[in-house]
Structures are given as C-alpha cells and as structure tokens.
C-alpha positions as CSV (number, residue, x, y, z in Angstrom):
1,X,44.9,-23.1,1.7
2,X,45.3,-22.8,5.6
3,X,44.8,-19.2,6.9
4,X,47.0,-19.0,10.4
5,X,46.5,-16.3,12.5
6,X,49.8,-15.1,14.3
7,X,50.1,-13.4,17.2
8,X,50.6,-9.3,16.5
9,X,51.3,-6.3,18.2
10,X,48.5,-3.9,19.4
11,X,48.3,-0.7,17.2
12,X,48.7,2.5,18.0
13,X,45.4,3.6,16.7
14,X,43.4,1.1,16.7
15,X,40.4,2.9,17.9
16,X,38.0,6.0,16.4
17,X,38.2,8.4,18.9
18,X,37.0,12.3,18.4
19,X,40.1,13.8,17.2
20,X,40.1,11.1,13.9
21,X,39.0,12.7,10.9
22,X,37.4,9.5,10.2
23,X,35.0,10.0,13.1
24,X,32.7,12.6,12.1
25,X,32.4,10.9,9.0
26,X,31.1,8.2,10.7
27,X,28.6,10.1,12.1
28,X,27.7,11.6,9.6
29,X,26.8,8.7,7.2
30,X,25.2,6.9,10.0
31,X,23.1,9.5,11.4
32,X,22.3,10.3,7.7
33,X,21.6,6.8,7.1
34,X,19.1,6.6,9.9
35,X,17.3,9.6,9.4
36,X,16.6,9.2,5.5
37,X,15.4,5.5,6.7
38,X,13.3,7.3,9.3
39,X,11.5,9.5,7.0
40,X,11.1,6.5,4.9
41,X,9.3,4.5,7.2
42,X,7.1,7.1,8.4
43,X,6.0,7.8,5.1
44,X,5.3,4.6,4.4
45,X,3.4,4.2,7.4
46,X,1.3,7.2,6.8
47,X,0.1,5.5,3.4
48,X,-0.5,1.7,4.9
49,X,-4.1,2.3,4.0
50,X,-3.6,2.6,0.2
51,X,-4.4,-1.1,-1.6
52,X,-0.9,-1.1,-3.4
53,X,0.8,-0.6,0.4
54,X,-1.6,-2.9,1.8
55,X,-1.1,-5.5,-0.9
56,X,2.7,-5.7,-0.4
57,X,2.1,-6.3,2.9
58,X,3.4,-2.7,5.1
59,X,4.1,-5.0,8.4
60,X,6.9,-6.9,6.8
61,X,8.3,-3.6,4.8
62,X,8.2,-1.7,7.9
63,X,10.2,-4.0,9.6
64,X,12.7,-4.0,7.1
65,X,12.6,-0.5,6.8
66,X,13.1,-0.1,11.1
67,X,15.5,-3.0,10.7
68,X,17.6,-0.7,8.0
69,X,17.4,2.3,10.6
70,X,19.0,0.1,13.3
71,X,21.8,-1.3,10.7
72,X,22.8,2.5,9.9
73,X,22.8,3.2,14.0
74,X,24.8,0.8,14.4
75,X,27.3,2.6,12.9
76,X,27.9,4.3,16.4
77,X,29.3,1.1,17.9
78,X,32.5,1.8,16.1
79,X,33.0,5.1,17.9
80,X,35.4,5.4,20.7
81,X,38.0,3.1,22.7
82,X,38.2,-0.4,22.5
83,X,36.9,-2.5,25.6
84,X,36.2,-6.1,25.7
85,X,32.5,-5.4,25.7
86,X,33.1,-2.6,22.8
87,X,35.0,-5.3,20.8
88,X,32.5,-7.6,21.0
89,X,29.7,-5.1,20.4
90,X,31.0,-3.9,17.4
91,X,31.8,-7.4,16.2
92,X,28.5,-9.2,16.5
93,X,26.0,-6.1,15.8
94,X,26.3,-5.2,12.1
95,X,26.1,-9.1,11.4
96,X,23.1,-9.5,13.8
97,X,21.5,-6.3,12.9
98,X,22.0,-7.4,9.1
99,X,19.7,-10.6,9.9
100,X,17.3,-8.6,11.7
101,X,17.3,-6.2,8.6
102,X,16.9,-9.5,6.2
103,X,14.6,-11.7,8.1
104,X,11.5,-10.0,6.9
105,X,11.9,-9.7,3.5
106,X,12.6,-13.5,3.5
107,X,9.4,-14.3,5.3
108,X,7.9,-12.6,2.6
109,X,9.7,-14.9,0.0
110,X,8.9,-17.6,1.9
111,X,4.5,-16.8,2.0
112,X,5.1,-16.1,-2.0
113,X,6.5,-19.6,-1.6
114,X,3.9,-21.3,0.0
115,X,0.9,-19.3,-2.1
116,X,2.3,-20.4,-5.2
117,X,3.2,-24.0,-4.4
C-alpha cells in the first residue's frame, strides 16, 4: 500500500491552549508523572550504598529513572500555540527523550552481553 499525504486545511483547534479542558489534564499527568519519577530517583539514590542497589548498578538506573522524569516533562511541549519551532519541538522530543529514557537500560543489556559471552 502507498500512503499519500494530501494537502488539508488548517483546523480550527489545532492547538492546547488554557481554556481546553484537555489542558489541565495535561498538566496534571505530566507534572504527576515527573514528580512520582522524582521521588523515585531520589529514593533510590539515597540507598545506592546497599549491595542489591550497588549490584544492579544505581548509575545506569538513575539515568533511566532522570531520563523517565524528562519523558513525562516533556509533556509541556504540547501546551500552547503552534509555531514552527513549537511544531518541531513537540515532534522530535518525546521520540528523542524516549531514546534518552532507553539508552541506559540497553547498555546494561549490552555489559550482561559481553560478561556472559
């Protein structure tokens, strides 16, 4: 199948500005998001000198854990008007912020990897 994009009209509301009921959920859950990842992290941190924290290796599982609190903030990118810059912003940072989220818990997979080879 061939998926062709066609040129459309702009919508009326095509933005999440403060009077949509949708924008307070927004942030809401990301705000939420962040905090409970927060709290999560800094708990975790606090017990990095316990062997079963140490063993599973706190450096990479805090930067999962601070990569988690950037993918819920980035939930603010999708508040207000749409600009070029805006557009882009909130296209490219929940994919980017994803990776960044990922990428340490796949270097862990991958030192698993190379001890047990």
């Amino acid at each position: 199948r061939i998926l062709m994009a066609m040129p459309t009209e702009k919508a009326e509301r095509d933005s999440v500005t403060e009077g949509s009921a949708i924008f307070v959920v927004l942030i809401i859950a990301g705000l939420l998001g962040a905090l409970i990842c927060l709290a999560l992290f800094i708990a975790y941190y606090k017990r990095r000198n316990k062997y079963t924290v140490m063993v599973s290796d706190w450096r990479f599982t805090s930067a999962f854990i601070l990569g988690c609190v950037a993918l819920n903030a980035s939930t603010f990118f999708s508040l207000g008007e749409n600009t070029d810059a805006m557009c882009m912003l909130r296209l490219w940072s929940f994919h980017y912020l994803l990776i960044v989220m990922l990428s340490p818990l796949l270097f862990k997979i991958w030192r698993i990897y190379k001890l047990l080879r």
